[in-house]
N, C-alpha and C positions, 0 to 999 in steps of 0.2 A: 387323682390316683395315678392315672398315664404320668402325669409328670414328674412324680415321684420315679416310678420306674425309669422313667427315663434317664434322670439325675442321678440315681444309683449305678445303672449300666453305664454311662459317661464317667462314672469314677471309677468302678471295675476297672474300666479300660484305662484309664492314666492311671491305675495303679499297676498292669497289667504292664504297659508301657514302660513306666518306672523301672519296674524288677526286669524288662527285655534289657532295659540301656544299661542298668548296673550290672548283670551277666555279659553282655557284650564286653565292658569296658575291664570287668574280670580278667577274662581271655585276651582280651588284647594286651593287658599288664603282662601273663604269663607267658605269652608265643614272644613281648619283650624283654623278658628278663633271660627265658631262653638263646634267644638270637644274641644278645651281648655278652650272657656266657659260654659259646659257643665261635664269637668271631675272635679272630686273632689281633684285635688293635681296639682301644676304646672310641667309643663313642656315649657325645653327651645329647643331649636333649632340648632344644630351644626355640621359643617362636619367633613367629615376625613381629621384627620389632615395630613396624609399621601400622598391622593389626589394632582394630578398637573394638574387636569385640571382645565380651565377655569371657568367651572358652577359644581362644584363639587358638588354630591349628597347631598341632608342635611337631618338629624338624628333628631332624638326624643330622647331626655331622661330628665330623672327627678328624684330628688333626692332624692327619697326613693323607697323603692323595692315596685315591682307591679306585680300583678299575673294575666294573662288573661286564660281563659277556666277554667278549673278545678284543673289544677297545673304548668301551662308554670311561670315561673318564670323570673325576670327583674330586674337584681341588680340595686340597685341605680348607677347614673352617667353614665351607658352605654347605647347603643342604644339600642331602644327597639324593633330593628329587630334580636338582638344577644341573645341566650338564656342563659342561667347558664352554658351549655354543652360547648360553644366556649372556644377555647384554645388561637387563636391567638386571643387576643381582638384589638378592632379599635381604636384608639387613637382619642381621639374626638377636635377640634381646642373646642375655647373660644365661649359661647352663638354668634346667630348672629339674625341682625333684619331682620327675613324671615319668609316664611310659610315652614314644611314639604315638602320634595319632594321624600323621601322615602315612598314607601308603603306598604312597611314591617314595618315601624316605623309608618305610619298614623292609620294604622286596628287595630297596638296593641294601640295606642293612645284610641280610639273609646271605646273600648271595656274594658279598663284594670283596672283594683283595686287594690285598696291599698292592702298589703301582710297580712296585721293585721286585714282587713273589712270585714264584711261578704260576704258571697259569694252569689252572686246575685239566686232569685229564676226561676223557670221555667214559662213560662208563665198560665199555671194550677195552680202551687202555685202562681202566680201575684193573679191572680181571685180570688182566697177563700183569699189571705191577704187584698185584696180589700172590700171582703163582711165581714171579720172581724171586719174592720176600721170600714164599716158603721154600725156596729150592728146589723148585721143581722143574726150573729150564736150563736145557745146555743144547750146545753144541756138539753136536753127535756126525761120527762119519757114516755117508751111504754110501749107495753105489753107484749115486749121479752126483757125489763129490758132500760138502760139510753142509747141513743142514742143524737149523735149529727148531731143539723141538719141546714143547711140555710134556716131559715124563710124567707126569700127574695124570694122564688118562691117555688112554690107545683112541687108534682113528681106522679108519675103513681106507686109507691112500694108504698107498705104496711105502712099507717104510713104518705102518703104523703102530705096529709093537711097538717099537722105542720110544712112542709117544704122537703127541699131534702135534705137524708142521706150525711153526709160527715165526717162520722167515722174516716174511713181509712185516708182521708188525713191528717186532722186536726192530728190524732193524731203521722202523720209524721211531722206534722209542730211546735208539740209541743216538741216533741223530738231532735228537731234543738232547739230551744228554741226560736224562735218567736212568739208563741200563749201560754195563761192560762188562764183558766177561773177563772169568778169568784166564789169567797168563798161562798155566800150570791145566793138565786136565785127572779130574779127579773121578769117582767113583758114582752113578748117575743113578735115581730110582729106579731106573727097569733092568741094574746091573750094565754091564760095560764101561766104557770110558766115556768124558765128556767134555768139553770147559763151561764148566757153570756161570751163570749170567747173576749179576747181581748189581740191586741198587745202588746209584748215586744219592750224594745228600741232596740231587736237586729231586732225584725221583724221588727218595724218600718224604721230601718238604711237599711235592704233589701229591703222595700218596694218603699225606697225613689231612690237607686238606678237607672239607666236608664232602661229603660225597654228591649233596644237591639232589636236586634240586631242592635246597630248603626254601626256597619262595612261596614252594608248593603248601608248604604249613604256613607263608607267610601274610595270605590274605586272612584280615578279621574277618570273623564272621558278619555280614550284615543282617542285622534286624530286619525278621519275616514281616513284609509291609500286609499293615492291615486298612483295614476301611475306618475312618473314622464315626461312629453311630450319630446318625441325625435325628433330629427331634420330628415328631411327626405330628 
């Protein structure tokens, strides 16, 4: 009778197991169908061609170069878990109809840019390209000479009716070349004169950019380890 039980509770559990692995690999389907609809450049799907085993791991790549962080670099047609640095490259089989199941190729999938695109801004600089879009920055005169300010909400310094200083940023965001004002000064949200600031097509191509961290949603979930039940 014990062993009965016991042969029952060992099958519970791989079937238990079973439905963990088919709901894992669910998710992992959907966080990949998300992330390619979602990136600006295709990518396909392929293993190592090298690989004997059975469910051999599958890769990401795509066919143009891709840059994630600030300089990791992704030659076109390799996996994008392999950096520029790797010597031994992986020999990749032919596209196959599947989702990612590397996670070194899913995170750089999420997150990665074209090598030619602008590079995504910080989420500080998201905010002031945001309050740019809607017009709510100009260049406004004080009385310690032109300051620029977001008329979209007042501040506690000197000056703050007209808005809150944003000197310093802007004038880093112009020096990327995503913001200029205009030539002409026009009529400002908190009333008076201005020259309104407004995006370039390069800040507008950063603004449109994902806002990230999508990696964040890009680890699968891993299956809660459990104990395997021993016979007694």
């Amino acid at each position: 009778m014990l062993q009965i039980d016991q042969r029952e509770a060992l099958a519970r559990y791989e079937e238990e197991r079973a439905e963990e692995r088919r709901r894992r690999q669910e998710r992992e389907r959907e966080l990949w169908e998300r992330i390619t609809a979602a990136a600006p450049f295709a990518l396909t799907v392929r293993t190592d061609a090298r690989s004997v085993l059975d469910d051999p791991l599958r890769h990401a790549a795509a066919a143009i170069d891709l840059l994630t962080g600030g300089r990791r670099q992704h030659p076109a047609g390799r996996a994008l878990c392999e950096g520029i640095t790797h010597t031994h490259l992986m020999p990749l089989s032919e596209p196959v109809d599947a989702h990612a199941t590397c996670h070194r190729c899913v995170h750089a999938a999420a997150v990665a840019r074209p090598a030619d695109g602008p590079e995504p801004p910080t989420k500080k600089e998201r905010r002031e390209l945001e309050r740019v879009e809607a017009g709510a920055v100009f260049t406004v005169e004080h009385t310690e000479g032109p300051e620029i300010r977001d008329t979209s909400e007042q501040s506690r310094s000197p000056g703050g009716d007209q808005g809150r200083k944003v000197t310093a940023v802007m004038n880093r965001l112009h020096a990327r070349g995503w913001v200029t004002p205009d030539a002409e000064a026009t009529d400002s949200l908190r009333g008076g004169h201005g020259r309104r600031w407004n995006l370039t097509s390069l800040g507008a191509a950063a603004l449109a950019l994902p806002a990230v961290p999508r990696w964040v949603e890009a680890t699968p979930s891993a299956p809660p380890q459990r104990e395997v039940p021993t016979p007694r």
